[in-house]
mmCIF file of the C-alpha atoms, coordinates in Angstrom:
data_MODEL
# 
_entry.id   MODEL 
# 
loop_
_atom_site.group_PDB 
_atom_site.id 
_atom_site.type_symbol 
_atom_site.label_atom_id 
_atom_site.label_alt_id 
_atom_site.label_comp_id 
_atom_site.label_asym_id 
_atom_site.label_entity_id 
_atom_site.label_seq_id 
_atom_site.pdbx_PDB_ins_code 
_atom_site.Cartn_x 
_atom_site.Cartn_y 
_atom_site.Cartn_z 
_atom_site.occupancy 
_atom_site.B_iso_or_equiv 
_atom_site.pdbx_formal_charge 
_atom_site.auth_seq_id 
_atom_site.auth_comp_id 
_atom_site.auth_asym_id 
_atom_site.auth_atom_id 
_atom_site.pdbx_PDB_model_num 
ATOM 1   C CA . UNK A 1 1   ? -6.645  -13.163 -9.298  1.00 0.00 ? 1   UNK A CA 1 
ATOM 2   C CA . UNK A 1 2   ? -3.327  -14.404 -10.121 1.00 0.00 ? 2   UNK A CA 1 
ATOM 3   C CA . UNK A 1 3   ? -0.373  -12.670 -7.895  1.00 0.00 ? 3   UNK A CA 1 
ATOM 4   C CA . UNK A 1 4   ? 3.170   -12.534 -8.842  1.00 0.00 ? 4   UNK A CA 1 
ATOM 5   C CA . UNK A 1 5   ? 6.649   -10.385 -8.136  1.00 0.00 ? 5   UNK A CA 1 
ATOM 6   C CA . UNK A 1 6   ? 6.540   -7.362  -10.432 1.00 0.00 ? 6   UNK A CA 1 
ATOM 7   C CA . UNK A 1 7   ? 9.173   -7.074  -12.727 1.00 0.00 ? 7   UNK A CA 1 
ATOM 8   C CA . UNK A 1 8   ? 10.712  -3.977  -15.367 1.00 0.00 ? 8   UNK A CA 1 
ATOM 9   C CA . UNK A 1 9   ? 7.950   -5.101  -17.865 1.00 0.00 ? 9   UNK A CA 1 
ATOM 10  C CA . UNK A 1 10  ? 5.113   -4.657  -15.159 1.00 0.00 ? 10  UNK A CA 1 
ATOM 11  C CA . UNK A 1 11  ? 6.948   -0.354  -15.067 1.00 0.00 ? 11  UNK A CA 1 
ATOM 12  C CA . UNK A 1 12  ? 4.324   0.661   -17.500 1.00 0.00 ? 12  UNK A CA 1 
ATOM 13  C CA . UNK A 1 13  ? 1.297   -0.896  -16.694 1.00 0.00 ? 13  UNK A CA 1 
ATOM 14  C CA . UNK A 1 14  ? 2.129   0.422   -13.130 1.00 0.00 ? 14  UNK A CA 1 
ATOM 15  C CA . UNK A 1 15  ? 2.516   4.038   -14.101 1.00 0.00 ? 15  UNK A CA 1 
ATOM 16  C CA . UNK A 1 16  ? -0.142  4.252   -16.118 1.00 0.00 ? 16  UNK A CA 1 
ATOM 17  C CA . UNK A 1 17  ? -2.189  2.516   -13.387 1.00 0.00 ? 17  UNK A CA 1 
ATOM 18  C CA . UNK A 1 18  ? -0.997  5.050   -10.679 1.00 0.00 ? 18  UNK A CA 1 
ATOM 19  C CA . UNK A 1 19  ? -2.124  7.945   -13.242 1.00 0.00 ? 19  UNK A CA 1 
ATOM 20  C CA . UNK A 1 20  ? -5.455  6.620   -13.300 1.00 0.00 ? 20  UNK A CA 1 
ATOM 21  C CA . UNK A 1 21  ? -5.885  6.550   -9.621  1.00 0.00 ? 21  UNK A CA 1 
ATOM 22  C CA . UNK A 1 22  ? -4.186  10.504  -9.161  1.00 0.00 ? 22  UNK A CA 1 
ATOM 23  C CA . UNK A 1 23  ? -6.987  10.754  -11.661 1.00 0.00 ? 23  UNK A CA 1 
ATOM 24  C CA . UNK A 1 24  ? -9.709  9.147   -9.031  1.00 0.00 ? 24  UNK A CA 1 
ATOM 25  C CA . UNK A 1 25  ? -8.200  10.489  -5.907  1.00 0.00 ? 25  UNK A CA 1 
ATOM 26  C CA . UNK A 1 26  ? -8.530  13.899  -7.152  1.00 0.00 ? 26  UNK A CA 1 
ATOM 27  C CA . UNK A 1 27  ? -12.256 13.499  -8.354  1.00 0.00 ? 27  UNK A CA 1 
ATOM 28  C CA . UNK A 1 28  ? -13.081 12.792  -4.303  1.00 0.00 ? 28  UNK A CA 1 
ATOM 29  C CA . UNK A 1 29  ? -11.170 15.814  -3.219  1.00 0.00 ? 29  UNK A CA 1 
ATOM 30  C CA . UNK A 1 30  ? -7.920  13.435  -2.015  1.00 0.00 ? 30  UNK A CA 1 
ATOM 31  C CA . UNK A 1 31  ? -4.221  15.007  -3.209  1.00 0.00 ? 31  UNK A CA 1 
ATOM 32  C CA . UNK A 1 32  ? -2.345  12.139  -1.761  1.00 0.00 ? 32  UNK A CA 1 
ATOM 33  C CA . UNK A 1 33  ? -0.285  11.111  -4.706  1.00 0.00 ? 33  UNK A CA 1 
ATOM 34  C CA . UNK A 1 34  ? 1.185   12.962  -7.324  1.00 0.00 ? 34  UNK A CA 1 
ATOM 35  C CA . UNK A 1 35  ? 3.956   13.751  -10.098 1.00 0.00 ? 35  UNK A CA 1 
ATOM 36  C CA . UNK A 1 36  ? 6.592   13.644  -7.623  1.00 0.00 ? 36  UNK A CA 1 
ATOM 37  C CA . UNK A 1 37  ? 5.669   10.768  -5.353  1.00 0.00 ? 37  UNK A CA 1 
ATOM 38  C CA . UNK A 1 38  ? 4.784   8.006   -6.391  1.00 0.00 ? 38  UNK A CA 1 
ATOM 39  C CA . UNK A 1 39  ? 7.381   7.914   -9.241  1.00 0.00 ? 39  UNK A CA 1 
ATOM 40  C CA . UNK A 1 40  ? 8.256   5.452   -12.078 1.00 0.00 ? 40  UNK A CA 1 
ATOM 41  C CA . UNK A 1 41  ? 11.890  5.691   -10.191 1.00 0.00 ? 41  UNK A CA 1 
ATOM 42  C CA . UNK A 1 42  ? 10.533  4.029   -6.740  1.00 0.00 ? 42  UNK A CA 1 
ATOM 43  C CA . UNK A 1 43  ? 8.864   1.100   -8.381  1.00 0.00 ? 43  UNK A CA 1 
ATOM 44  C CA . UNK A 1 44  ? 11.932  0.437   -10.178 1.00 0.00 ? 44  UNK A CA 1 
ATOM 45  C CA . UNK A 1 45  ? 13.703  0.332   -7.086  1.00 0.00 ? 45  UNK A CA 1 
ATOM 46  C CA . UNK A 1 46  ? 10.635  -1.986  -5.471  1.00 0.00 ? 46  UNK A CA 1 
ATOM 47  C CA . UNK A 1 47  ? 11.164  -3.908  -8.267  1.00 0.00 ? 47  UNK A CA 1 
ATOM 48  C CA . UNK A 1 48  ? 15.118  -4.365  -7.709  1.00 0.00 ? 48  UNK A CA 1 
ATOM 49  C CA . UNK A 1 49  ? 14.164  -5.229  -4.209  1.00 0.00 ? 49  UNK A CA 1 
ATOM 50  C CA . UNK A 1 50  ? 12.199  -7.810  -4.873  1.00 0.00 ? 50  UNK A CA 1 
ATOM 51  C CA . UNK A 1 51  ? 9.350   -6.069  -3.018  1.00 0.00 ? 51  UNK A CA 1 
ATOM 52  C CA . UNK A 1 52  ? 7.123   -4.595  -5.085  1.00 0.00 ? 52  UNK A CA 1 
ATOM 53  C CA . UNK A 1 53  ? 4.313   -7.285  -6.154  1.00 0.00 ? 53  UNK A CA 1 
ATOM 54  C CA . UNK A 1 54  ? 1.265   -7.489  -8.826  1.00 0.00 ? 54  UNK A CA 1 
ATOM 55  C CA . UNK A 1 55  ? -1.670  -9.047  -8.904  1.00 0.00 ? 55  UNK A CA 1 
ATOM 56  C CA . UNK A 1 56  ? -3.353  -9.371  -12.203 1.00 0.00 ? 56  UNK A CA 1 
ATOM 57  C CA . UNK A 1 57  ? -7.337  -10.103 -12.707 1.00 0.00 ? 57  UNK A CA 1 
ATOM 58  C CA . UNK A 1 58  ? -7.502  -11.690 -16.113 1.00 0.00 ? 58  UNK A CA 1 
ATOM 59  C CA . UNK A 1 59  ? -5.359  -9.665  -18.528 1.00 0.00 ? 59  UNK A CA 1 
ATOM 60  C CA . UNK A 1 60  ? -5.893  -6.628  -16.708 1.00 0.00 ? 60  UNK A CA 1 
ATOM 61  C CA . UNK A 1 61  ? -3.337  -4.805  -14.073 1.00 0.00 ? 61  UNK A CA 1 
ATOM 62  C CA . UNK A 1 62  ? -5.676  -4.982  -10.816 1.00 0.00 ? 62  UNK A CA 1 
ATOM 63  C CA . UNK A 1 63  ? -3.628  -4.007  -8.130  1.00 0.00 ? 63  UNK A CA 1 
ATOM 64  C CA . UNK A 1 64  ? -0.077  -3.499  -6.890  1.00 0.00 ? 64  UNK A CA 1 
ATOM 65  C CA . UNK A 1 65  ? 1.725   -3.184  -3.510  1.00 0.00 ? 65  UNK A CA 1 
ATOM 66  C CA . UNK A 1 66  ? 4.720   -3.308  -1.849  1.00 0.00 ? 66  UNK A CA 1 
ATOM 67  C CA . UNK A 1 67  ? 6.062   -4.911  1.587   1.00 0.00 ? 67  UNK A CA 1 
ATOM 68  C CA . UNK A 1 68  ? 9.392   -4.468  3.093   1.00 0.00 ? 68  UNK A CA 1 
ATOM 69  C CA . UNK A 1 69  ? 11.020  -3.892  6.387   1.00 0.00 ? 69  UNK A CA 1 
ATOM 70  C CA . UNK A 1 70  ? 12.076  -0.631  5.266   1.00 0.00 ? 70  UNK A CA 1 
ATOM 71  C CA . UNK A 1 71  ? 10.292  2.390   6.600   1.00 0.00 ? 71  UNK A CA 1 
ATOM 72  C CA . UNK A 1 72  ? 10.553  6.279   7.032   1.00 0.00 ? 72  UNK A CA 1 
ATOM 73  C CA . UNK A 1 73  ? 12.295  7.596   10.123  1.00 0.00 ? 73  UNK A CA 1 
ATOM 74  C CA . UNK A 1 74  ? 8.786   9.038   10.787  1.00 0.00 ? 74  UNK A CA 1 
ATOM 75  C CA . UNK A 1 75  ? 7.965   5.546   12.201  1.00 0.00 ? 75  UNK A CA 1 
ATOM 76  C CA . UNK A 1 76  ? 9.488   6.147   15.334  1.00 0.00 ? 76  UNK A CA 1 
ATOM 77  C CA . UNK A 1 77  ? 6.400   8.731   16.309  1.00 0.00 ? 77  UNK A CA 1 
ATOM 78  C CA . UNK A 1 78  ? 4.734   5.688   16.724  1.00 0.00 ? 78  UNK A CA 1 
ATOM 79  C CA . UNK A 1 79  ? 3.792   3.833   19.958  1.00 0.00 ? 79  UNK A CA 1 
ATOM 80  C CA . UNK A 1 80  ? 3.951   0.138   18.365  1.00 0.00 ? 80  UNK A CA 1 
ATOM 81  C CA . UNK A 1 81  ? 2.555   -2.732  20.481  1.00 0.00 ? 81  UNK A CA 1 
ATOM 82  C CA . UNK A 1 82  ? 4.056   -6.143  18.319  1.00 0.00 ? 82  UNK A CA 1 
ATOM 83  C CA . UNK A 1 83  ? 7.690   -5.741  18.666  1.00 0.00 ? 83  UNK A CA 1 
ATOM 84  C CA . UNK A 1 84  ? 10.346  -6.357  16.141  1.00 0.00 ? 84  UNK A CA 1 
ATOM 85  C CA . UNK A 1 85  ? 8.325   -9.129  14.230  1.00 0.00 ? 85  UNK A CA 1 
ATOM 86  C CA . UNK A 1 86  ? 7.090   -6.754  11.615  1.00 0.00 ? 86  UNK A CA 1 
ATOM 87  C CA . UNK A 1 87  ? 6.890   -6.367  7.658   1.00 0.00 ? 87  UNK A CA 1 
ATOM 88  C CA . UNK A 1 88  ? 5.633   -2.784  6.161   1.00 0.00 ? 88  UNK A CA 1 
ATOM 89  C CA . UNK A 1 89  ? 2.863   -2.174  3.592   1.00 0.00 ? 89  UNK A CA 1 
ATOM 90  C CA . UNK A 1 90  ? 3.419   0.053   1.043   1.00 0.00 ? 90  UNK A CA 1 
ATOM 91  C CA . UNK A 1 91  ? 2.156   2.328   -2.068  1.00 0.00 ? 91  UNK A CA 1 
ATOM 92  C CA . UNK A 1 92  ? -0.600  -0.308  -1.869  1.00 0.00 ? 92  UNK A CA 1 
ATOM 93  C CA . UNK A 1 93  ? -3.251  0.484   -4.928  1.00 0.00 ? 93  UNK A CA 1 
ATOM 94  C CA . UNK A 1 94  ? -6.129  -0.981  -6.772  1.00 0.00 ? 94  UNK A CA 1 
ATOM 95  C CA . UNK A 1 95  ? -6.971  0.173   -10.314 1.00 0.00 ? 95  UNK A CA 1 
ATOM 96  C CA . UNK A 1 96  ? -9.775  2.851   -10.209 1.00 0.00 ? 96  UNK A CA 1 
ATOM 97  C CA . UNK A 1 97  ? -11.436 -0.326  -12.728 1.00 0.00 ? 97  UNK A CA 1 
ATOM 98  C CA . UNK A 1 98  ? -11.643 -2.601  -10.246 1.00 0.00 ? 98  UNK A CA 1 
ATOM 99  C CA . UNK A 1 99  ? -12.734 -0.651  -7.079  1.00 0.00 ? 99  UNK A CA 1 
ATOM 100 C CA . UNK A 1 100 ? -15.815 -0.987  -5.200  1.00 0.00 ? 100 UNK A CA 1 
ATOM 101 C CA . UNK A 1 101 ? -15.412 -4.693  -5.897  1.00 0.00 ? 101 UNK A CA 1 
ATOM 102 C CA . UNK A 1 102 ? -14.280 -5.814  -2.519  1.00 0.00 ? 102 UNK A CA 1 
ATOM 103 C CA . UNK A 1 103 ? -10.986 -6.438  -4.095  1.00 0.00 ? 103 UNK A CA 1 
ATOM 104 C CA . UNK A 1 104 ? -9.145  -3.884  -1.593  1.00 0.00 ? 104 UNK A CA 1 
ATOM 105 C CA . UNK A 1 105 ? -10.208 -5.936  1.011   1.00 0.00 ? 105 UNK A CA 1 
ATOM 106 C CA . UNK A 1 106 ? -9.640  -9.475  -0.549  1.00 0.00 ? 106 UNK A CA 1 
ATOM 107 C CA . UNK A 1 107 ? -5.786  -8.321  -1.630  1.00 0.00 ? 107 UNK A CA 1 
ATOM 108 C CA . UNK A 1 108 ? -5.256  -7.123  1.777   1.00 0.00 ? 108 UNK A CA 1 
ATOM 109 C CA . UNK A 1 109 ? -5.890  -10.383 3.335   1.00 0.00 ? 109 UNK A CA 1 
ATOM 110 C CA . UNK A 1 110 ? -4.207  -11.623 0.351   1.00 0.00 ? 110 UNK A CA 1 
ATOM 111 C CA . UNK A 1 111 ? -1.142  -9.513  1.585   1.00 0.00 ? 111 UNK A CA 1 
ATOM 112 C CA . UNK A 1 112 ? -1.632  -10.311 5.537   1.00 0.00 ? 112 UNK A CA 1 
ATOM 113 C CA . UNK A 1 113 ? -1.206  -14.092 4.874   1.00 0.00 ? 113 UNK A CA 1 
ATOM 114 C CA . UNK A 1 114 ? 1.812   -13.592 2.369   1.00 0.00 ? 114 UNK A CA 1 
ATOM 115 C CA . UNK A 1 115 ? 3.809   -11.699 5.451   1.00 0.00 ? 115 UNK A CA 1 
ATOM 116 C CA . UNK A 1 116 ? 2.551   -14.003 8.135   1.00 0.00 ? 116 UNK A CA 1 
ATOM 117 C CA . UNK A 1 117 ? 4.041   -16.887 5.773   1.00 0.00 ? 117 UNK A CA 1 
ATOM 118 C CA . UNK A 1 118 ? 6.996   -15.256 6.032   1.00 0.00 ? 118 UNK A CA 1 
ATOM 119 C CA . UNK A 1 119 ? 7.098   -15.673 9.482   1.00 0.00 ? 119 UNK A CA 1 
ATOM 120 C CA . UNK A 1 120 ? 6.074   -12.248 10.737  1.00 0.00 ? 120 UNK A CA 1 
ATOM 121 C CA . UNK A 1 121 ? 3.558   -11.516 13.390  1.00 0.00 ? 121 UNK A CA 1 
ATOM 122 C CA . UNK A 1 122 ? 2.212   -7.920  12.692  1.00 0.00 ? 122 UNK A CA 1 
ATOM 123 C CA . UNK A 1 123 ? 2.071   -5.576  9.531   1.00 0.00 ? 123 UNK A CA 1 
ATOM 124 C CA . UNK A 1 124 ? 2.690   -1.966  9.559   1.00 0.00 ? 124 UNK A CA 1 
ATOM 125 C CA . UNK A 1 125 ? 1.753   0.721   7.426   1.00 0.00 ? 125 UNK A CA 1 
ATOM 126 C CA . UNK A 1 126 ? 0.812   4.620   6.807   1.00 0.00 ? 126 UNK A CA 1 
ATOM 127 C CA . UNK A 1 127 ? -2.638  6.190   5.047   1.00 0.00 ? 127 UNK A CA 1 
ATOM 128 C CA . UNK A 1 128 ? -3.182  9.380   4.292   1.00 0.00 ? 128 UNK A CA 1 
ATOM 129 C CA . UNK A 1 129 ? -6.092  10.911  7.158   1.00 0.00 ? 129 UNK A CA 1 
ATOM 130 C CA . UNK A 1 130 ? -7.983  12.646  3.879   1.00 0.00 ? 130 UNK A CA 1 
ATOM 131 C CA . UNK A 1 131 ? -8.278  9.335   2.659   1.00 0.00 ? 131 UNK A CA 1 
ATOM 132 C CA . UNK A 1 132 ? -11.641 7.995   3.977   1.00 0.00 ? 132 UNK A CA 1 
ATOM 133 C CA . UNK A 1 133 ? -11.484 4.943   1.134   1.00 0.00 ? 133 UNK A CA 1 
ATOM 134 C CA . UNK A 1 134 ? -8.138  3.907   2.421   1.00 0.00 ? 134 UNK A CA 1 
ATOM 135 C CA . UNK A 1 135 ? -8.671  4.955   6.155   1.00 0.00 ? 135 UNK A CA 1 
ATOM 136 C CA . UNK A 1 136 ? -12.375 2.458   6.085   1.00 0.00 ? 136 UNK A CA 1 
ATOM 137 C CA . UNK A 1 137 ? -10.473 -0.066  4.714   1.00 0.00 ? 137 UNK A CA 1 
ATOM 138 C CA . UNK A 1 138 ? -7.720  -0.464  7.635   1.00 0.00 ? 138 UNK A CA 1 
ATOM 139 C CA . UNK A 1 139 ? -9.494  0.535   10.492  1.00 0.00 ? 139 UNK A CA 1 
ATOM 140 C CA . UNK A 1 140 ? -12.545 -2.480  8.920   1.00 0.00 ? 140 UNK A CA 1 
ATOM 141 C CA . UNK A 1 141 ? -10.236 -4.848  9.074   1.00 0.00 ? 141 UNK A CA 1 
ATOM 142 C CA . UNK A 1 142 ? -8.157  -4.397  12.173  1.00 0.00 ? 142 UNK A CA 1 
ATOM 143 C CA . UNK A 1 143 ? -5.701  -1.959  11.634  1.00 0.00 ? 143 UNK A CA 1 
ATOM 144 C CA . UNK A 1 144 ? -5.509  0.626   14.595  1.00 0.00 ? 144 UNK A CA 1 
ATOM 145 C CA . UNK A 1 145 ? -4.024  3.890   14.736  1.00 0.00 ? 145 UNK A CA 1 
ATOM 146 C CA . UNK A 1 146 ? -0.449  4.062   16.844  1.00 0.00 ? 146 UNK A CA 1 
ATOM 147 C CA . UNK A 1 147 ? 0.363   7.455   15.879  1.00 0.00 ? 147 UNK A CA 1 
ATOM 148 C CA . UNK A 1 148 ? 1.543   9.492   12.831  1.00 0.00 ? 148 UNK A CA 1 
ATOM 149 C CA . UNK A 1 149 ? 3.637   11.225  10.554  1.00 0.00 ? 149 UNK A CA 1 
ATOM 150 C CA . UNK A 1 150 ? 3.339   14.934  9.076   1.00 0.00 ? 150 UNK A CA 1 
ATOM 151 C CA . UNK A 1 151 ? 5.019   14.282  5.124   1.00 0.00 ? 151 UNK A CA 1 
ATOM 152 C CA . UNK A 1 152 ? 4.932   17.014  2.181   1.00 0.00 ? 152 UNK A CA 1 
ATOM 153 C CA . UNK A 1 153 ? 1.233   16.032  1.827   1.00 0.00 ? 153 UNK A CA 1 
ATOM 154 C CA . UNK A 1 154 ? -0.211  16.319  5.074   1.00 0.00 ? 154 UNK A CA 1 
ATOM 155 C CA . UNK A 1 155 ? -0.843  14.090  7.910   1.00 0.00 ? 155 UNK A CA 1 
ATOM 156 C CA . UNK A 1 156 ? -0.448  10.155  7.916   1.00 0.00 ? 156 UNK A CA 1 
ATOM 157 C CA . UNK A 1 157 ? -1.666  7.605   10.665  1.00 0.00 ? 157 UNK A CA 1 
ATOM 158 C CA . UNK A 1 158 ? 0.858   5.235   11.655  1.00 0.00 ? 158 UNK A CA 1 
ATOM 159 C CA . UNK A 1 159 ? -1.093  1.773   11.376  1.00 0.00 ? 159 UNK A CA 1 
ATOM 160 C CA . UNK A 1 160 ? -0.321  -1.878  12.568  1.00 0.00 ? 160 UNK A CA 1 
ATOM 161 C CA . UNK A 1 161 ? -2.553  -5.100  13.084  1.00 0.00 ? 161 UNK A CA 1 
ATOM 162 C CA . UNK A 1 162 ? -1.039  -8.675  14.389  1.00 0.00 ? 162 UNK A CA 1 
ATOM 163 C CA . UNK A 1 163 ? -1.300  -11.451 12.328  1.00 0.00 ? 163 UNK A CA 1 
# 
């Protein structure tokens, strides 16, 4: 898998990607995303940021994500236990092609060792509760509830995990 910084000529391939999953996510009963969030306007601003990354498996889009220390206000529900030394996950998503591959889990560690390389000690991030594919995958590899956050969709845990 080759990883890189996504860039304005990456735009398509994401939104077209992020269709697919709506697509998936709605087969298992799981109205997380939609027309109005994600939008092709937040990954160009990801992209401005230099935050939003790609990782490519072949020729073929696999996965994108995003990490930041921006996040919602919403964050302060949470009872965090690894200070200020923090980077957030975000609008983190594998292709509906290349799921059930183990690739969730190999980007994720992927993404853990690109923030502790940038010198942080914990990652944070949010997942939807009526995600069970998204909610295994955290809470598999370390990630522990610290409380949550009630957005237009529903109900998010608040997640973090020291590096």
């Amino acid at each position: 898998m080759t990883y890189r910084l996504g860039t304005m000529q990456d735009l398509d391939g994401i939104c077209n990607l992020v269709k697919n999953a709506i697509v998936e996510m709605e087969k298992n009963d799981i109205y997380q995303w939609d027309e109005v969030y994600p939008a092709r306007y937040d990954f160009e601003e990801d992209i401005k940021k230099n935050s939003l990354f790609v990782a490519y498996e072949e020729d073929e889009l696999a996965v994108f994500y995003v990490i930041s220390d921006e996040s919602d206000e919403a964050y302060n529900n949470a009872k965090w236990c690894y200070g200020d030394s923090y980077y957030v996950l975000h609008r983190f998503c594998v292709s509906p092609n290349m799921q059930n591959k183990g690739i969730g889990k190999r980007v994720l560690l992927h993404i853990e060792e690109q923030i502790k390389d940038m010198g942080y000690k914990a990652v944070r991030l949010d997942t939807f509760t009526e995600n069970p594919f998204a909610q295994r995958l955290y809470r598999h590899n370390g990630y522990e509830a610290r409380g949550y956050a009630d957005w237009r969709k529903g109900r998010f845990d608040l997640m973090e995990k020291a590096l």
